[in-house]
N, C-alpha and C positions, 0 to 999 in steps of 0.2 A: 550434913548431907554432902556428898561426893559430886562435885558438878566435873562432866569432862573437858578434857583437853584436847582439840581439833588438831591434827597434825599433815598438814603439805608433803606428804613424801613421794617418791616419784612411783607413778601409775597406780596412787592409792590414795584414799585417806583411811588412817585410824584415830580413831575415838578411845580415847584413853582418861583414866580417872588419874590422878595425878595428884598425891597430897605430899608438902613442902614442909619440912621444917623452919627451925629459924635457925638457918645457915644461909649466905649468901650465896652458894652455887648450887646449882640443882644438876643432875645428870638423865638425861634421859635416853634409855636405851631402844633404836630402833628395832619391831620385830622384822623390817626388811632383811638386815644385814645385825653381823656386828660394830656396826659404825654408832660410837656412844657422840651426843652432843653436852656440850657445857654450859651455862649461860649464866652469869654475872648479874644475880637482881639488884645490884647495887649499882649497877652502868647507870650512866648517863642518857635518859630516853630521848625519842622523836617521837612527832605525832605519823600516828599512819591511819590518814583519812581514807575514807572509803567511796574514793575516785572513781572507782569500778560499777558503781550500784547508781548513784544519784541520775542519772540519765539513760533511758531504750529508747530504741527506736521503734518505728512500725509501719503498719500498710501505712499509706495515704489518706488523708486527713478527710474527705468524704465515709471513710469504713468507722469512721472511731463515733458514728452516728448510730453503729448498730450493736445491739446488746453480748450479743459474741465478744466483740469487740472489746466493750466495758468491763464484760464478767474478767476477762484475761487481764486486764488492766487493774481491778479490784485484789485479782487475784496474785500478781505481783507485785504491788504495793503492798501484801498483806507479810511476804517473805524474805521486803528487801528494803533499802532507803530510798526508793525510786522518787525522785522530786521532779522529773521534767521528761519530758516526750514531744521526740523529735521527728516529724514526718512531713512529705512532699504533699504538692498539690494545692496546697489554699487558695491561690490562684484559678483552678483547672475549672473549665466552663460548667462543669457537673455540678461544682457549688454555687453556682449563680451570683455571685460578686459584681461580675463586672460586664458590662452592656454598653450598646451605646442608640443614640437614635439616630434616626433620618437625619439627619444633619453632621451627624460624625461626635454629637458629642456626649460626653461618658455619663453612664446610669450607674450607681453603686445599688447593691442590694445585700446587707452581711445579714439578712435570716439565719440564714446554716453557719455561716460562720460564729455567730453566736451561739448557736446548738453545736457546735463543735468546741468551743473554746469553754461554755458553760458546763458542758458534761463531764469536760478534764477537771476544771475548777470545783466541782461539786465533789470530783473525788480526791482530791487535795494532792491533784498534780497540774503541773503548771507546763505550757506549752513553750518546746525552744522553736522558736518561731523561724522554717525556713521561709524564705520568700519568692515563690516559685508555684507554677509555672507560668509562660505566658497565655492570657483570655488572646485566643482565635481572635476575634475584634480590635484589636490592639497588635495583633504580631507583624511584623515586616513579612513572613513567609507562611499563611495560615496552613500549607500543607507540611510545615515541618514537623510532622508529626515524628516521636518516639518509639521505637517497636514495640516497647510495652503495653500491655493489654489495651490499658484506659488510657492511651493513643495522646500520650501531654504533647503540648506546643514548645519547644526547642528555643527557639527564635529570637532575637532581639524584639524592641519594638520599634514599631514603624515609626513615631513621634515621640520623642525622650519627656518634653513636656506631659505630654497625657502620661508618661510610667509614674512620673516622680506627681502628679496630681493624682493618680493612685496609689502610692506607697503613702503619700503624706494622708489623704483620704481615708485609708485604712487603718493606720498609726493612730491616727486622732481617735477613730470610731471607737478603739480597744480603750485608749483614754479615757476616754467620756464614758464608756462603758464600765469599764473595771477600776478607774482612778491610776494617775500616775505613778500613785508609791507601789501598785499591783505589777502594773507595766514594768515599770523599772526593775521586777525581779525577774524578770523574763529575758530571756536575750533573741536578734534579730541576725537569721545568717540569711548572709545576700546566693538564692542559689542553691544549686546543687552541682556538682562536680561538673565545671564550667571545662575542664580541660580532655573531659572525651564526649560521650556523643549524647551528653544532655544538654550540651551548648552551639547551635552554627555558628554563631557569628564570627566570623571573620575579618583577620587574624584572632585566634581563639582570646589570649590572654589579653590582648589590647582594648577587644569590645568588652569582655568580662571585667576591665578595670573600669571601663565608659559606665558598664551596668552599675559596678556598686560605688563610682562618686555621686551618681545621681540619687540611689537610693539612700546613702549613709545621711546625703546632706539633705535628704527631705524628712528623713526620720527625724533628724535634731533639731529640726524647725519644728516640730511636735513638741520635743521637751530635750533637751540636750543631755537630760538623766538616762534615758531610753540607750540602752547597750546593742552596740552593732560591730558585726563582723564576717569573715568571709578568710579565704579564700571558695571552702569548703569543695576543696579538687580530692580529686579519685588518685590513688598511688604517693599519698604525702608529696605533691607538685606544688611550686609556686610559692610556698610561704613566703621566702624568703625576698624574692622581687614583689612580691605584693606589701610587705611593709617597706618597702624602699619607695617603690609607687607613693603610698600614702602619706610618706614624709616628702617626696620630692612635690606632690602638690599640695600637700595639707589638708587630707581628707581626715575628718573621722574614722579610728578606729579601736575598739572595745576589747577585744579578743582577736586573734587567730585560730581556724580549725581548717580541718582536712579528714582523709578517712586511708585506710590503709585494709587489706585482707592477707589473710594467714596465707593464701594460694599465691600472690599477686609477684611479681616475677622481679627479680633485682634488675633487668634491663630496665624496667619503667619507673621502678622507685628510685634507684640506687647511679643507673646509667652504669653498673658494671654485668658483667658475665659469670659473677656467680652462683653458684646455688645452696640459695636459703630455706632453708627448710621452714613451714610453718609454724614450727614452734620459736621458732625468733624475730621471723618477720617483722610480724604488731611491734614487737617494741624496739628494735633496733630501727625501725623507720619512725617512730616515737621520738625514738635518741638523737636520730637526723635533725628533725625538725625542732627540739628542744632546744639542743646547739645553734641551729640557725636564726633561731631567736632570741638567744644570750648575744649574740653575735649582731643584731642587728639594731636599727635606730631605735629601734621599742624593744629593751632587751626585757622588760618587764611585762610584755604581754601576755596575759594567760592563755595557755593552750587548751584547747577544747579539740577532743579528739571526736568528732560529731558521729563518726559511723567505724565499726570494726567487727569484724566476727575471723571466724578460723576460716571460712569457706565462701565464694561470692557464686559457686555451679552448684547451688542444691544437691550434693552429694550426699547421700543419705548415709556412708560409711562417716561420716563427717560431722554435721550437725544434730542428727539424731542418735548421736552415739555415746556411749562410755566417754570414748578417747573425750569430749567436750571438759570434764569433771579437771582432770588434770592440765589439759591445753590450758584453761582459764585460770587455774591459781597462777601455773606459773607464770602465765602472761601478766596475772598481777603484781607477783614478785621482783618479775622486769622491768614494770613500769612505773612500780613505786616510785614517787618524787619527780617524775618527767613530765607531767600532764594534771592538770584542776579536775579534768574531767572528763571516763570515756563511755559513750552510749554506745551497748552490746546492740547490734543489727542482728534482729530485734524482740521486743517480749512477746508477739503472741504472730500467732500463724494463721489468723487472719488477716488475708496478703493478696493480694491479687495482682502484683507484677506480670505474672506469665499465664495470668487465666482465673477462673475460678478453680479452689481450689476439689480436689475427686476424692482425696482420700487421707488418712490422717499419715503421718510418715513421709514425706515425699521428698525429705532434704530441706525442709522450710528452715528459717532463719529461729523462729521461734524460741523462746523457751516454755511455752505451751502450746503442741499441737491441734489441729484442726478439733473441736466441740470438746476442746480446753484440757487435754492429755497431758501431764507435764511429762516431760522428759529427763534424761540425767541431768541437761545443764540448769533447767530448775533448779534440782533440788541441790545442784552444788551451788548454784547462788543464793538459797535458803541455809546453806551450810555456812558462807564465809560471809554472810551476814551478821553471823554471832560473833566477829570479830568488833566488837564495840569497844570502846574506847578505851583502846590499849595501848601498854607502853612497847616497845620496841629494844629488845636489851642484844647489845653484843655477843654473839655465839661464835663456837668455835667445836672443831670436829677433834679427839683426842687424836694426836698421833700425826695430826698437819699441823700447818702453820693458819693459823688464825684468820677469819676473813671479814674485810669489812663492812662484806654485805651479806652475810648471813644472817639471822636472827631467830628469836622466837620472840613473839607478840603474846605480851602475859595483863593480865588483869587480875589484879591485887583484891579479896575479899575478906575485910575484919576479920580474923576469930584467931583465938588461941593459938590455931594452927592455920597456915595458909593454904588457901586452897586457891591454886593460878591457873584457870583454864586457859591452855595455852594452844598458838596457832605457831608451829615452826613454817621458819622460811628460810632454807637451805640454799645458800650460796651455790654451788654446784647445781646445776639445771636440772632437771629431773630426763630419764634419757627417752621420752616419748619417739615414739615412731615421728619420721617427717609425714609420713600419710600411716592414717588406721590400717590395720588390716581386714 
């Protein structure tokens, strides 16, 4: 039987049947063009993990209580490697955590947080635990509220003592709850993008360091297995001085991550005045930051790229669109080998940043819209999901010079005759529009 061949070509995919002799080069000829490719099943392979799938994002960790919710969640673990899920809010007084009495001092209550964290576990995805935001009762500025719907506290807190007796308090509970060796496969980012206007404190980056020595080091008084990290800034910001931080006082640190969007402007990532189109964006500020941690005291820390999509203004020409199918291979072709790990923002359009949602389409982040509609970038993450474990062989385009990052991703199946459903990955960018039309 003929199994196909998945092919990355620019503003397309074709699905092609593809049977091999036993000759070591294979030629595959594109129906876009006459541009023939070559590939060497005799090269020497790499692994090409599939960094792009094991973690989404999503609403706010109060929604993930309701069955919409779940169904979207079920339903994406059903078409992808989806291991982890990553959202705001565990903190937010709507979950009832955290209290305090007549006397100023602190009530814990993890009810829902355990109906939050059990409901993931039950569907055999595991929570990357942001640690965010600040309980009202606890903040230095109860009215700093966020313009976002569900109005989060911004704030430092009033007494560092009482945060880190809540960070340690909550750590343990998951502990005691779930077991260490559970825990420990979970990771802890300190925050949400501390460097625009989910953080007051002031000066920004100085109090956002105050934040996460306190919390890194009350985590590891929990269990020192327990993985923690941060910067997790808006515009790939800070990595770079945040591991220098960490080595110049000797904090704990697990990982690096940040988040970066397809729109997001070279001034604030980049501090130049060019113009990047969103098709390179994600991974050239990927690239940044990769560098800046080869480069730095922890040249070894993994990057977790915690939040990314093509669009952060619900532009419906955008995120609900075709243009998603292609924006998203190639952005994995560019980011092959830069990053452990990146959570698409996010799997289901059950969201409530800017409201309840009205209607299905609205520009949601999603890859299944409102009462569980999948959209194009669904089913291309249902598509480049069937790229399992594959070799990675040297390609080249007849008539150039050879490149060394092109490829096609083949997988090898016994029989007489080979049959290599294969995924090309064309060195030469695919020429997508900077914006859809």
């Amino acid at each position: 039987m003929r199994r196909p061949c998945v092919c990355v070509k620019p503003f397309h995919f074709a699905l092609l049947f593809v049977v091999v002799p036993m000759v070591t080069t294979v030629r595959a000829q594109s129906t876009a063009s006459s541009e023939t490719v070559e590939i060497d099943i005799d090269a020497v392979s790499h692994p090409f993990p599939h960094f792009w799938e094991k973690m989404f994002g999503s609403g706010r960790a109060i929604l993930s209580l309701r069955e919409s919710y779940r169904n979207d969640l079920r339903e994406t673990k059903r078409i992808t490697g989806f291991e982890y899920v990553r959202f705001h809010a565990i903190f937010h007084d709507e979950v009832g955590m955290y209290d305090e009495d007549k006397d100023g001092q602190p009530i814990f209550n993890f009810s829902y947080v355990d109906q939050v964290y059990d409901g993931l576990l039950e569907n055999h995805v595991r929570p990357f635990i942001e640690l965010s935001f600040m309980p009202k009762k606890l903040s230095s500025d109860p009215n700093a509220l966020h313009p976002f719907w569900y109005k989060q506290n911004v704030a430092p807190p009033k007494d560092w003592n009482k945060w880190e007796h809540l960070i340690e308090n909550f750590t343990r509970h998951l502990v005691d709850r779930y077991g260490v060796d559970e825990v420990a496969q979970s990771y802890f980012e300190v925050w949400n993008e501390p460097n625009i206007d989910f953080w007051v404190g002031n000066p920004k980056e100085e109090t956002y360091y105050e934040l996460y020595d306190h919390t890194a080091r009350a985590i590891k008084r929990v269990s020192a297995r327990l993985r923690v990290g941060g910067p997790a800034t808006a515009q790939a910001a800070w990595v770079d001085r945040f591991l220098a931080h960490c080595k110049e006082k000797n904090i704990p640190v697990d990982f690096a991550s940040t988040h970066v969007y397809g729109n997001d402007k070279a001034e604030d990532v980049f501090g130049t005045h060019e113009n990047i189109p969103r098709t390179q964006m994600v991974c050239r500020a990927v690239k940044k930051v990769h560098e800046q941690i080869a480069a730095s005291p922890y040249p070894d820390t993994p990057l977790i790229w915690s939040e990314f999509n093509a669009d952060y203004s619900n532009d419906r020409k955008v995120t609900d669109s075709a243009f998603m199918g292609p924006w998203m291979a190639d952005t994995i072709r560019q980011c092959d080998g830069l990053t452990q790990m990146m959570s698409y923002w996010a799997f289901s359009d059950v969201f409530e940043e800017q409201g309840v949602v009205k209607m299905p389409f609205y520009g949601g982040f999603g890859l299944l819209a409102e009462r569980g509609i999948p959209k194009a970038v669904f089913n291309d993450f249902a598509l480049l999901h069937q790229l399992r474990s594959p070799r990675s062989l040297p390609a080249a385009k007849t008539g150039r010079s050879p490149s060394p990052h092109g490829t096609f991703s083949c997988r090898k199946k016994p029989a007489p005759r080979k049959l290599l459903p294969c995924t090309s990955k064309i060195s030469a960018a695919p020429t997508l529009p900077a914006s859809p039309s």
